[in-house]
LUMDOFI-705987 format. One record per residue (C-alpha): x, y, z. Coordinates in nm, 3 decimals. Each point is the difference from the previous one (the first is absolute). Layout:
! LUMDOFI-705987
<node xx="X" yy="Y" zz="Z"/>
...
END
This chain:
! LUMDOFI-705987
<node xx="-18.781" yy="13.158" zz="-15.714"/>
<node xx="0.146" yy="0.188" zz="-0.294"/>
<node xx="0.395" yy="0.085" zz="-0.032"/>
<node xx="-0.095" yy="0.339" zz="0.115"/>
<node xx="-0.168" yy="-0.057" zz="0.294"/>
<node xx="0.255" yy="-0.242" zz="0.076"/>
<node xx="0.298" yy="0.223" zz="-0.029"/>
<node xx="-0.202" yy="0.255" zz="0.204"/>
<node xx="-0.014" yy="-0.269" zz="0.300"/>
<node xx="0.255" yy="0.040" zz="0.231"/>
<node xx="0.185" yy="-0.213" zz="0.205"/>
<node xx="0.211" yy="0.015" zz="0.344"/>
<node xx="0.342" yy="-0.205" zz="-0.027"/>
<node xx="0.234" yy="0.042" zz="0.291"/>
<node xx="0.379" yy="-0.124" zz="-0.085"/>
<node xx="0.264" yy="-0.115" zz="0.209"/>
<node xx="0.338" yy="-0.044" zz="-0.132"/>
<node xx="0.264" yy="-0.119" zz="0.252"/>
<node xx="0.397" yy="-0.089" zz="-0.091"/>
<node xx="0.344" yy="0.141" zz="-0.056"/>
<node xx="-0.038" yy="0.344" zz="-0.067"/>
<node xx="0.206" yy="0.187" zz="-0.311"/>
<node xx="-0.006" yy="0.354" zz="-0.169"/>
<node xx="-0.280" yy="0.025" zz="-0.247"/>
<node xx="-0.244" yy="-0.266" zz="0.135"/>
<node xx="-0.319" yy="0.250" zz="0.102"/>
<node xx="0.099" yy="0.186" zz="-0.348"/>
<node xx="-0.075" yy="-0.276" zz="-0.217"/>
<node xx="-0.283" yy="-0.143" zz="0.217"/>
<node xx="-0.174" yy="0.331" zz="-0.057"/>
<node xx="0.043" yy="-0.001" zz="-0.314"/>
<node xx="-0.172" yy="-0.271" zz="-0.062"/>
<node xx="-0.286" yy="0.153" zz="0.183"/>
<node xx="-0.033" yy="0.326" zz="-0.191"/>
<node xx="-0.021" yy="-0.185" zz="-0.298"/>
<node xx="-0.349" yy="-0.160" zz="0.097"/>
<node xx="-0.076" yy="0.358" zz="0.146"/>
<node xx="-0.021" yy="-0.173" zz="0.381"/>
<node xx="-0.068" yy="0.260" zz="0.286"/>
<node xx="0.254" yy="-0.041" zz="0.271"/>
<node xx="-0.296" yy="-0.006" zz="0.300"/>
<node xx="0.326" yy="-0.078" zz="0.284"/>
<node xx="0.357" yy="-0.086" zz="0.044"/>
<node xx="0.211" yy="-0.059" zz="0.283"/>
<node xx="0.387" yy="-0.147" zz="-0.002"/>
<node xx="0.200" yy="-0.130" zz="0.246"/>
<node xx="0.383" yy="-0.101" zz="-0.048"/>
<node xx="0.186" yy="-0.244" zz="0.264"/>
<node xx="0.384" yy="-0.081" zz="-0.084"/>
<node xx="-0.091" yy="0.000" zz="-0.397"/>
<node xx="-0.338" yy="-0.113" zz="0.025"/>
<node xx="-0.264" yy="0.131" zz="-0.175"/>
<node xx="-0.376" yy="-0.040" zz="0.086"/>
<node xx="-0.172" yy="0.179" zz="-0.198"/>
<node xx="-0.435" yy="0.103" zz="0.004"/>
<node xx="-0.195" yy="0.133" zz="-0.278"/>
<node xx="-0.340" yy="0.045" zz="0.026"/>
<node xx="-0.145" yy="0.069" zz="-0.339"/>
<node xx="-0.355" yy="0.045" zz="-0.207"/>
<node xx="-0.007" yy="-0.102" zz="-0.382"/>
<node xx="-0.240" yy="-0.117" zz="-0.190"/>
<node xx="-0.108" yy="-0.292" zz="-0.013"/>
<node xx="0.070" yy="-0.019" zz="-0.405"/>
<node xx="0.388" yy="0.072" zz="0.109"/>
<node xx="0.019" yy="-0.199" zz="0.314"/>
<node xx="0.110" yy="-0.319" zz="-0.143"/>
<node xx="0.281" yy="0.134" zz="-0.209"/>
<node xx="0.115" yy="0.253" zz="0.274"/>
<node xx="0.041" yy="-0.279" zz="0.235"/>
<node xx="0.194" yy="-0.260" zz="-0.277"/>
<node xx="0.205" yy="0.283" zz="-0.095"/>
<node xx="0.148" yy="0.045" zz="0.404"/>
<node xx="0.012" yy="-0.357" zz="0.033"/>
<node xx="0.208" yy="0.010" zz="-0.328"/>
<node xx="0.197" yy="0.257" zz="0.111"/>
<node xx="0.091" yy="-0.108" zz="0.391"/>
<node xx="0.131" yy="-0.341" zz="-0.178"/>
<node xx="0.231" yy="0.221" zz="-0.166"/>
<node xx="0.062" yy="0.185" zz="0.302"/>
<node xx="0.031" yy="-0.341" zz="0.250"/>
<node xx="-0.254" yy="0.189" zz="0.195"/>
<node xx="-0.320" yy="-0.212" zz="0.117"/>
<node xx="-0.352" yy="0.158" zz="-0.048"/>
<node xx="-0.377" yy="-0.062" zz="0.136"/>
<node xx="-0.328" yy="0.123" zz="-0.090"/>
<node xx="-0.283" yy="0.033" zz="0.220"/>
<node xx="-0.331" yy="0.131" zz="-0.118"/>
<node xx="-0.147" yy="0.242" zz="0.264"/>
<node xx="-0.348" yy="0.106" zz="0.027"/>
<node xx="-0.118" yy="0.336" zz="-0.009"/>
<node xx="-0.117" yy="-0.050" zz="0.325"/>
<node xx="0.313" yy="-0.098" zz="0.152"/>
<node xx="0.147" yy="0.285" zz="-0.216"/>
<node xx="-0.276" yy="0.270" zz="0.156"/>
<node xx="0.086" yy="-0.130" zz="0.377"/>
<node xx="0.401" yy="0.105" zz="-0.024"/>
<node xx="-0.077" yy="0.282" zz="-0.092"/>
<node xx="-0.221" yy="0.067" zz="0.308"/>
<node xx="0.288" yy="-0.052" zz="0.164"/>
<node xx="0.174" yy="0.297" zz="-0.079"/>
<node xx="-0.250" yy="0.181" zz="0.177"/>
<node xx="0.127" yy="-0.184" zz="0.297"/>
<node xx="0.263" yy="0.183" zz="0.243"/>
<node xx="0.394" yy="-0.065" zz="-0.047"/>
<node xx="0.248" yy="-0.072" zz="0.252"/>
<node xx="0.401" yy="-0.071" zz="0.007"/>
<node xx="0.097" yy="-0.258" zz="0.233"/>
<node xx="0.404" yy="0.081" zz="0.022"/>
<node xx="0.173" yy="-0.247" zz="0.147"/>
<node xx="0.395" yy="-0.016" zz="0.102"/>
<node xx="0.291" yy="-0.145" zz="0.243"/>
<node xx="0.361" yy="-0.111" zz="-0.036"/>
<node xx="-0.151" yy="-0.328" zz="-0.136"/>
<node xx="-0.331" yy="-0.091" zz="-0.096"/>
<node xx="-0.072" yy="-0.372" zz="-0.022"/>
<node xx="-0.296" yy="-0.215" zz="-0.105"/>
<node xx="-0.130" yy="0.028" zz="0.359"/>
<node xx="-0.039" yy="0.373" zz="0.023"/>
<node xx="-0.207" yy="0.041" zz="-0.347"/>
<node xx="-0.182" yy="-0.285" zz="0.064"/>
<node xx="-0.120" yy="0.168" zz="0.304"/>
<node xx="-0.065" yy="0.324" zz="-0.148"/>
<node xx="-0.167" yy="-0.188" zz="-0.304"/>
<node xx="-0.258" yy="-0.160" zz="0.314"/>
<node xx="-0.065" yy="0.339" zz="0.089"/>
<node xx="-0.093" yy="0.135" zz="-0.346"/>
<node xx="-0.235" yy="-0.283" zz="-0.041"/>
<node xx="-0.127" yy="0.016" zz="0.323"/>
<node xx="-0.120" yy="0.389" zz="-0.036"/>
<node xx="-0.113" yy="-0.084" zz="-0.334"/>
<node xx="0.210" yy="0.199" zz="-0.247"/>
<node xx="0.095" yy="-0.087" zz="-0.314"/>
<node xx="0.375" yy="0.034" zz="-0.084"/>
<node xx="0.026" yy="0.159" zz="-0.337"/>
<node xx="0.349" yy="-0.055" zz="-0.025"/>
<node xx="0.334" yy="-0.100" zz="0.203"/>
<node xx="0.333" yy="0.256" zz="-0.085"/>
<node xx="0.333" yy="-0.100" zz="0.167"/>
<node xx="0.110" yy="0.358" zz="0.067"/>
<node xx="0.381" yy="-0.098" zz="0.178"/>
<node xx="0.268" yy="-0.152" zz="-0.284"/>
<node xx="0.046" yy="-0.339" zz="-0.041"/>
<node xx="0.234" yy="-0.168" zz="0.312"/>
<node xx="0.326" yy="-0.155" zz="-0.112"/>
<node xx="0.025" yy="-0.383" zz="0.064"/>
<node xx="0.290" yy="0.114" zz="0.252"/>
<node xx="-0.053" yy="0.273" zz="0.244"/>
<node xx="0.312" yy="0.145" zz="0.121"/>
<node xx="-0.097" yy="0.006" zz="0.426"/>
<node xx="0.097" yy="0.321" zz="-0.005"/>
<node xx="-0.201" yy="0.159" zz="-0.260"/>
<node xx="-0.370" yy="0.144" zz="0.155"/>
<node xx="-0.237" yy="-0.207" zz="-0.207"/>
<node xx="-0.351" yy="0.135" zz="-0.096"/>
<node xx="-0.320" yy="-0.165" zz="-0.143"/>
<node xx="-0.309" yy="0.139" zz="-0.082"/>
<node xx="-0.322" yy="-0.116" zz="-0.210"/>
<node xx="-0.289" yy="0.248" zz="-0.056"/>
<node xx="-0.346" yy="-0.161" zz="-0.075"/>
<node xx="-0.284" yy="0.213" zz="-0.165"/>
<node xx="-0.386" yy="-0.096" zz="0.114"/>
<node xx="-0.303" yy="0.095" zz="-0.081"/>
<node xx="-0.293" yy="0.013" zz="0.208"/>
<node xx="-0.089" yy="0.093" zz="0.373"/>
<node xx="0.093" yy="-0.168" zz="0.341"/>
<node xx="-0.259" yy="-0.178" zz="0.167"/>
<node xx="0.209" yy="0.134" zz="0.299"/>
<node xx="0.250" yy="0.274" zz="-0.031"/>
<node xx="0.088" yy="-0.009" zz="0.356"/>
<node xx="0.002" yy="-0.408" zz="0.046"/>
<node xx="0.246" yy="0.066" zz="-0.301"/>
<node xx="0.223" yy="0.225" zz="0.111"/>
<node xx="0.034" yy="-0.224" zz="0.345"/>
<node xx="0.055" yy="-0.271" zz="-0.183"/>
<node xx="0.295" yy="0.090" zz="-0.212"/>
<node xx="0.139" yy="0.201" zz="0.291"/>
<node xx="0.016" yy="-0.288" zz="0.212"/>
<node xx="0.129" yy="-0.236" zz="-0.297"/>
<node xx="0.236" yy="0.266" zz="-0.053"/>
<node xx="0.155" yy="-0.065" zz="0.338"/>
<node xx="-0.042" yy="-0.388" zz="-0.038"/>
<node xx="0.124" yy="-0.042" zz="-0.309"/>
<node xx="0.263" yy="0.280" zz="-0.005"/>
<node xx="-0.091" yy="0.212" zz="-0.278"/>
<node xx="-0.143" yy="0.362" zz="-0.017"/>
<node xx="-0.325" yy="0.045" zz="-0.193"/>
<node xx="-0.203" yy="0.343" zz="-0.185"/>
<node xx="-0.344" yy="0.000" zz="-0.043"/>
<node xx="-0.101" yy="0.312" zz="-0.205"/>
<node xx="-0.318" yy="0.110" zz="-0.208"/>
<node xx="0.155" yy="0.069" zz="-0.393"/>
<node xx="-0.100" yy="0.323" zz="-0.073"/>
<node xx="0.155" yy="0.263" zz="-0.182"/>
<node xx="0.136" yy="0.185" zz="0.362"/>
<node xx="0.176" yy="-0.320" zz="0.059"/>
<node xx="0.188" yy="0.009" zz="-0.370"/>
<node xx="0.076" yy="0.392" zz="0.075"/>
<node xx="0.172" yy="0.012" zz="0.354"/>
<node xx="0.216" yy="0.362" zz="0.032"/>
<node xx="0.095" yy="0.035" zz="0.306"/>
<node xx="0.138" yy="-0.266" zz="0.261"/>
<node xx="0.102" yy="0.125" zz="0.356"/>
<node xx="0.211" yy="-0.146" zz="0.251"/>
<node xx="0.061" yy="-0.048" zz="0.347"/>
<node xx="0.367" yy="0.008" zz="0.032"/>
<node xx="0.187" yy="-0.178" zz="0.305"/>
<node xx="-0.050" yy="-0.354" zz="-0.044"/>
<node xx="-0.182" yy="0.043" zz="-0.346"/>
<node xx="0.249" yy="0.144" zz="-0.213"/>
<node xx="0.246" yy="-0.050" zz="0.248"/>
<node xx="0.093" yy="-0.287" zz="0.249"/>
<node xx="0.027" yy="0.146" zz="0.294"/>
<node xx="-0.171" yy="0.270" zz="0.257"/>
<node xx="0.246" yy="0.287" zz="-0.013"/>
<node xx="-0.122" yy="0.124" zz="0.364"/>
<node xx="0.148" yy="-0.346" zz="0.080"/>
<node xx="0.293" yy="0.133" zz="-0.153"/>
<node xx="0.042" yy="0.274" zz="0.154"/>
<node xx="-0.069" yy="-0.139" zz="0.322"/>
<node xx="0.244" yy="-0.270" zz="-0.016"/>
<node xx="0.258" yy="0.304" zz="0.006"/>
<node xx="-0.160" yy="0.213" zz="0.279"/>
<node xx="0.012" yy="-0.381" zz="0.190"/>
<node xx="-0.365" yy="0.034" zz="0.050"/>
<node xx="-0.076" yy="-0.291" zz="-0.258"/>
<node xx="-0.173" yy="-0.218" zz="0.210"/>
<node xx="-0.261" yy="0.232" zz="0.138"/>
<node xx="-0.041" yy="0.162" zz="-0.324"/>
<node xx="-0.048" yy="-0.307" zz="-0.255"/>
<node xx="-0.341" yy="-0.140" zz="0.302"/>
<node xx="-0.110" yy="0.339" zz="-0.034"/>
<node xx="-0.021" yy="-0.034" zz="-0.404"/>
<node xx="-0.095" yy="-0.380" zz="-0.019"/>
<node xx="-0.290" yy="0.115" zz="0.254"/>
<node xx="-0.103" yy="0.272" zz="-0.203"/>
<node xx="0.033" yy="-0.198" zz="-0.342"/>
<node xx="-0.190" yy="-0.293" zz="0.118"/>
<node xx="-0.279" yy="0.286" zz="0.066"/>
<node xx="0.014" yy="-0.027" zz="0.372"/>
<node xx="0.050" yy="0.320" zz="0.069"/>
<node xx="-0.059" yy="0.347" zz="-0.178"/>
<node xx="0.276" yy="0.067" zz="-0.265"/>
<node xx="0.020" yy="0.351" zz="0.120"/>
<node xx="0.041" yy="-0.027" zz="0.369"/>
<node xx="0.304" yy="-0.285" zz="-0.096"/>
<node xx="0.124" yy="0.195" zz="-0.234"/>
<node xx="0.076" yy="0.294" zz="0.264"/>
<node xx="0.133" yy="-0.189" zz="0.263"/>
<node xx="0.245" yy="-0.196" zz="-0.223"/>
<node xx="0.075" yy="0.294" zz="-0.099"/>
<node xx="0.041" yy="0.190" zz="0.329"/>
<node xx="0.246" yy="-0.330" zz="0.067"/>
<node xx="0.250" yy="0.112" zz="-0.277"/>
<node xx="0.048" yy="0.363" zz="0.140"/>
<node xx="0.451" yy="0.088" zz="0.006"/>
<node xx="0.083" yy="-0.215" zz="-0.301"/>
<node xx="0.231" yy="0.118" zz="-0.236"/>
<node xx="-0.217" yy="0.135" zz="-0.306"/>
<node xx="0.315" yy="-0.177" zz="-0.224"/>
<node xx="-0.079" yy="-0.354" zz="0.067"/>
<node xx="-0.329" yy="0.048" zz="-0.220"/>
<node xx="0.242" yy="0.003" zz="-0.348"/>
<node xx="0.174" yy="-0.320" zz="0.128"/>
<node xx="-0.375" yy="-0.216" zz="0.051"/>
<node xx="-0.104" yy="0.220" zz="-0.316"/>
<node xx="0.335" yy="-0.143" zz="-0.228"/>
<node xx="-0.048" yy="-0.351" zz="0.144"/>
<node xx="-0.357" yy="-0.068" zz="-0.012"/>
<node xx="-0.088" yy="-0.315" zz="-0.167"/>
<node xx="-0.239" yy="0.054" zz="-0.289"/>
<node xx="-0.291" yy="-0.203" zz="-0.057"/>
<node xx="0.027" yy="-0.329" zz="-0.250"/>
<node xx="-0.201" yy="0.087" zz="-0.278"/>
<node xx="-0.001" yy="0.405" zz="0.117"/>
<node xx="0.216" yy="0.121" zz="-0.250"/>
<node xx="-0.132" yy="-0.221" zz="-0.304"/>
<node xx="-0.367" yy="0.140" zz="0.098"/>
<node xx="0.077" yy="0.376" zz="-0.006"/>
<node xx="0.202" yy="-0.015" zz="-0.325"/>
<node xx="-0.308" yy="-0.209" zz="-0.186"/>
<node xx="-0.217" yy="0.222" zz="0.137"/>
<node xx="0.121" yy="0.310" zz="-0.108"/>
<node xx="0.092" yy="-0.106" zz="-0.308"/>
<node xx="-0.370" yy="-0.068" zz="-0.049"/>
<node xx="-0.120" yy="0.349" zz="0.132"/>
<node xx="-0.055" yy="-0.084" zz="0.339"/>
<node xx="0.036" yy="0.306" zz="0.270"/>
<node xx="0.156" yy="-0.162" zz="0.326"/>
<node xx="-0.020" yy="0.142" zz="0.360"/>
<node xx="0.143" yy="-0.113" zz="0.364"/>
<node xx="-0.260" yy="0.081" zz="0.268"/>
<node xx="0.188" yy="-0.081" zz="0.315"/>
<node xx="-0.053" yy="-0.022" zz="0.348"/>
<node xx="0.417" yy="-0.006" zz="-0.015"/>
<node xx="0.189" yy="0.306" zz="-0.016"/>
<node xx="0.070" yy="0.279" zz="-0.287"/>
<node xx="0.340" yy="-0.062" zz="-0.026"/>
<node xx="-0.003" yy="-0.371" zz="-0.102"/>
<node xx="-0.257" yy="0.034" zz="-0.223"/>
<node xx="0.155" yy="0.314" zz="-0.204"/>
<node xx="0.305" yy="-0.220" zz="-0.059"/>
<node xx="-0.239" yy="-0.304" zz="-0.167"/>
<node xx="-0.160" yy="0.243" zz="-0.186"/>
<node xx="0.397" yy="0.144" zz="-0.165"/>
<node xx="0.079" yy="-0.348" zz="-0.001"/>
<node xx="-0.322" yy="-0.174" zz="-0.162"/>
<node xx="-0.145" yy="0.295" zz="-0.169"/>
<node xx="-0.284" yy="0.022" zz="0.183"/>
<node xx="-0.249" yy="0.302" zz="-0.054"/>
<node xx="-0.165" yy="0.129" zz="0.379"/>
<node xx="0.127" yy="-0.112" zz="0.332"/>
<node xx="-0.218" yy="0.070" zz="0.326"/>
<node xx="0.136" yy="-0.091" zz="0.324"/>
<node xx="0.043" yy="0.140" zz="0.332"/>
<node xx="0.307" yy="0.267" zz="0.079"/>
<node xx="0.259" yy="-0.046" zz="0.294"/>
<node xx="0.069" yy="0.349" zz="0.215"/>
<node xx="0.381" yy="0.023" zz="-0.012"/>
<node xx="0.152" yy="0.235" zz="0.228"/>
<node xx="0.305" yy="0.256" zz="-0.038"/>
<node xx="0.235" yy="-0.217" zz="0.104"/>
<node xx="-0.090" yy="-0.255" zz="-0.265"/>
<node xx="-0.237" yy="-0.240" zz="0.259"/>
<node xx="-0.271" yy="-0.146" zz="-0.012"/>
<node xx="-0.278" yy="0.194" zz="0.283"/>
<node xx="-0.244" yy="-0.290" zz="0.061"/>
<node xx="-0.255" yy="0.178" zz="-0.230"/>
<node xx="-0.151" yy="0.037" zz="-0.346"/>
<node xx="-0.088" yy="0.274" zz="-0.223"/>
<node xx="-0.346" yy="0.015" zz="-0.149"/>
<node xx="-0.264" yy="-0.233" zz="-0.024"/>
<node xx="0.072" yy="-0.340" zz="0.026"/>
<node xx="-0.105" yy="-0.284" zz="-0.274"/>
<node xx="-0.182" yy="-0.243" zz="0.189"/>
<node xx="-0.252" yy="-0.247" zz="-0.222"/>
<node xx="-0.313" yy="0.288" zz="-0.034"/>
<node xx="0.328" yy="0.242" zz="-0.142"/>
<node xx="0.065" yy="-0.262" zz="-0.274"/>
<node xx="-0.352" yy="-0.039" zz="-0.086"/>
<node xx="-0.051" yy="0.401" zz="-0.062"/>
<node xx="0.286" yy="0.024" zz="-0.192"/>
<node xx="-0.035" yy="-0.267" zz="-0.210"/>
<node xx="-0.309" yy="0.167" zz="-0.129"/>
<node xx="0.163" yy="0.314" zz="0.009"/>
<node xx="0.302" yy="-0.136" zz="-0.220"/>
<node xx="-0.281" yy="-0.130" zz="-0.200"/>
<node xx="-0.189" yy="0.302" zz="-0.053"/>
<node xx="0.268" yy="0.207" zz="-0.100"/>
<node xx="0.125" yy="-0.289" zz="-0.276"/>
<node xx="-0.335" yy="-0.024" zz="-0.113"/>
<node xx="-0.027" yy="-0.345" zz="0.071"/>
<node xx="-0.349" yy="-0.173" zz="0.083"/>
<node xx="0.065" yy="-0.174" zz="0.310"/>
<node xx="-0.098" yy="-0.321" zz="-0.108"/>
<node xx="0.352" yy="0.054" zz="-0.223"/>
<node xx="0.204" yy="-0.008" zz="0.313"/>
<node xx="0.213" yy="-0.270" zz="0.182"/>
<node xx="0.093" yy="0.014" zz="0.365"/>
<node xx="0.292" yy="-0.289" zz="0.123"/>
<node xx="0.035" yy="0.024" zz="0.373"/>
<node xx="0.065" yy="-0.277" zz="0.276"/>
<node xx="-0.082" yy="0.185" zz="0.373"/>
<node xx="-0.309" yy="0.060" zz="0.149"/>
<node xx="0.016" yy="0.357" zz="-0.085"/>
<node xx="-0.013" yy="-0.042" zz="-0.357"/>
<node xx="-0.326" yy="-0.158" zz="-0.001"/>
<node xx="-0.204" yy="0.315" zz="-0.086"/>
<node xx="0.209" yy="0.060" zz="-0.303"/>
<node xx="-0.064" yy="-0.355" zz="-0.082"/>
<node xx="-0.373" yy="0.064" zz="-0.022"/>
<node xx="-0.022" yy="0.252" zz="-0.215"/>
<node xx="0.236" yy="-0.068" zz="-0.228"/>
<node xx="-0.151" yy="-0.204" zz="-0.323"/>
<node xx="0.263" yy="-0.265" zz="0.041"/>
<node xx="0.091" yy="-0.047" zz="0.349"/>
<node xx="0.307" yy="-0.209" zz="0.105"/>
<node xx="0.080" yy="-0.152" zz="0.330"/>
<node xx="0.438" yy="-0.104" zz="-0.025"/>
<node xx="0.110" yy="-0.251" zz="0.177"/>
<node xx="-0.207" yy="0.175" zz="0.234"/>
<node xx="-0.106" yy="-0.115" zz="0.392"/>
<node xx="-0.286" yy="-0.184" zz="0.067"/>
<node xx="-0.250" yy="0.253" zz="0.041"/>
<node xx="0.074" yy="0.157" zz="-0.293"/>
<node xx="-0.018" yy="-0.262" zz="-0.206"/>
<node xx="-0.334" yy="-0.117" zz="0.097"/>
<node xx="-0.171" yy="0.388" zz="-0.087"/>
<node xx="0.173" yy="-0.018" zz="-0.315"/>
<node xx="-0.166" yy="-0.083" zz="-0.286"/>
<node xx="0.393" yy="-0.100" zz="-0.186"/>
<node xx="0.342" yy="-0.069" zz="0.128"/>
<node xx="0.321" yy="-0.143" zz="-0.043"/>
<node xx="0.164" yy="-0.230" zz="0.217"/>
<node xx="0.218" yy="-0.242" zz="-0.220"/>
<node xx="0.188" yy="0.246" zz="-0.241"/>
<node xx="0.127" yy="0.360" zz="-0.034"/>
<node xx="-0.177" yy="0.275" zz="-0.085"/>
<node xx="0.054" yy="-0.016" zz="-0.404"/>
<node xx="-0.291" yy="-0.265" zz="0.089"/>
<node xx="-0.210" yy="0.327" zz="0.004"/>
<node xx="0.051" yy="-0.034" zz="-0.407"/>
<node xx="-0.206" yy="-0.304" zz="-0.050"/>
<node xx="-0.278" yy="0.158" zz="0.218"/>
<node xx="-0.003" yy="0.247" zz="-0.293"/>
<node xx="0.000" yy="-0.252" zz="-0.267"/>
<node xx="0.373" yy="0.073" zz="-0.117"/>
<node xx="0.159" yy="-0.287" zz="-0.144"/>
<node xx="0.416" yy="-0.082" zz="0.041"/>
<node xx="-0.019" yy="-0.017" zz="-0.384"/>
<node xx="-0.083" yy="0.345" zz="-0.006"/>
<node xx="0.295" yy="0.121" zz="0.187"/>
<node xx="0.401" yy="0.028" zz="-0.039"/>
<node xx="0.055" yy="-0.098" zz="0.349"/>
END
């Protein structure tokens, strides 16, 4: 073989360089690879506390390979970096990239903690279904060596696969029931360009934004509480119709004081994570609505108070002496209400629905939770957690961020 035909023989090198990383060190390796006119076939990086591993997959001839490769092992002495070199095959070379072709899922995983045990686990699953994981991403920021007790901890490590279940829904029963076991809360989603472009999240409001029922509330002070707070666990845990509880709870509250609804409204305890959510998201664009089968009132003061762009929730009739009659105004928002407007909210942002998120924890928000691309059960009751798809249980509802791929490195607070 002539020097020609040599140097026109190319050759596969893939190069791993692992070690402290410093300022400069891809610079000057790629430097030494433009110099032998190497094509850069792949490259991937991953960083842990200061340390670099570092893959290049790269063609050059075979004339070049020899001094490309004693040039970068030169250099990473310099550098106190260590280097391989593994010859690949074009074979091996033409198989990953059949892979691409392959589908692509994000596997988010988060809790207060998350320990050896729980990734393990999810790691069984992933190679039990099997996917490939393309990459692991701690989303949450690192955890200081001393938590203070009070302080609400979060975790959260996103992994990236490629390729298709060999059973979605043995999958999704699986990490739901690890999930419970193992005291985590997991997201399973296809990665596709509606998941990267979410624009419009709605929420349920009492005991999603908010902890508490304010029909409780108010019924506490008309000193119908009791009879009130069955009617609304009943109706949340989907045992009865939404809209038959909803009018005799509120038939229940009929002579109280319309005043009393300021004093719940000043005093209701926000959501952990509620505020934090909202102001990320629209900082980032998002349009944010309250679909509630709660009342008006409450919700218009979340929406002065958070900045929140449409509330829809059901109206209380208030009489002329400033009481409540018993009744409502209009139609009420039971789950099929929250479903339609949704897509009506949706339509009129111009937003595909598969851009929308819908956080809810009753029965009745179930529909919404459907249709919505991204559908989010919080800290929700049984039954709603097991037709859900995603949910929260261990954190607050800023844990809706890492379903979304944000990172606490990319925000202030």
């Amino acid at each position: 073989m002539n020097e020609l035909e040599k140097d026109k023989k190319q050759e596969l090198i893939l190069m791993n360089i692992t070690g402290n990383d410093r300022p400069g060190l891809t610079a000057d390796i790629m430097g030494i690879l433009a110099k032998y006119d190497a094509k850069v076939m792949d490259i991937g990086q991953a960083d842990i506390h200061n340390t670099l591993s570092l893959g290049i997959l790269i063609r050059v001839s075979e004339n070049n390979s020899g001094n490309v490769m004693k040039e970068v092992l030169f250099k990473s002495t310099e550098l106190h970096v260590n280097v391989s070199f593994s010859p690949i095959t074009e074979e091996d070379y033409m198989s990953w990239v059949n892979l691409q072709g392959k589908n692509r899922y994000i596997l988010t995983v988060l809790g207060r903690h998350l320990e050896a045990k729980q990734l393990g686990a999810i790691a069984n699953v992933i190679a039990e279904q099997g996917f490939n994981i393309d990459s692991i991403l701690r989303l949450s920021g690192r955890p200081h060596l001393e938590q203070n007790a009070e302080e609400k901890s979060r975790a959260c490590v996103e992994f990236s696969l490629r390729g298709t279940p060999k059973d979605k829904d043995e999958m999704q029963s699986k990490l739901m029931s690890l999930s419970k076991e193992l005291d985590m809360d997991t997201s399973f989603q296809k990665d596709n360009m509606f998941r990267r472009m979410r624009r419009l999240i709605c929420f349920d409001m009492d005991s999603t934004l908010i902890q508490t029922e304010c029909i409780d509330e108010l019924a506490m002070r008309a000193g119908v509480g009791d009879q009130v707070k069955a009617i609304t666990e009943s109706a949340m845990r989907g045992e009865i119709d939404f809209k038959e509880s909803f009018t005799r709870r509120v038939a229940l509250l009929k002579g109280l004081d319309v005043n009393v609804m300021q004093e719940i409204a000043d005093n209701m305890p926000i959501t952990e994570g509620a505020e934090r959510l909202i102001k990320t998201l629209k900082a980032y664009g998002y349009k944010i609505a309250i679909l509630s089968g709660g009342f008006t009132f409450f919700g218009k003061y979340l929406q002065e108070k958070l900045g929140i762009d449409y509330v829809y929730a059901n109206e209380l009739e208030i009489d002329e002496n400033g009481k409540l009659t018993g009744k409502y105004v209009g139609e009420v928002v039971d789950g099929k209400r929250k479903a339609e407007l949704l897509r009506l909210i949706a339509q009129v942002e111009k937003v595909d629905l598969q851009q929308t998120i819908a956080v809810g924890d009753g029965a009745n928000d179930l529909p919404m939770l459907s249709l919505a691309g991204l559908g989010i059960a919080f800290h929700a009751k049984p039954r709603v957690v097991a037709s859900a798809k995603q949910s929260i249980n261990t954190i607050g509802l800023d844990g809706v961020l890492y379903f979304l791929g944000f990172k606490d490195s990319y925000l202030k607070n």
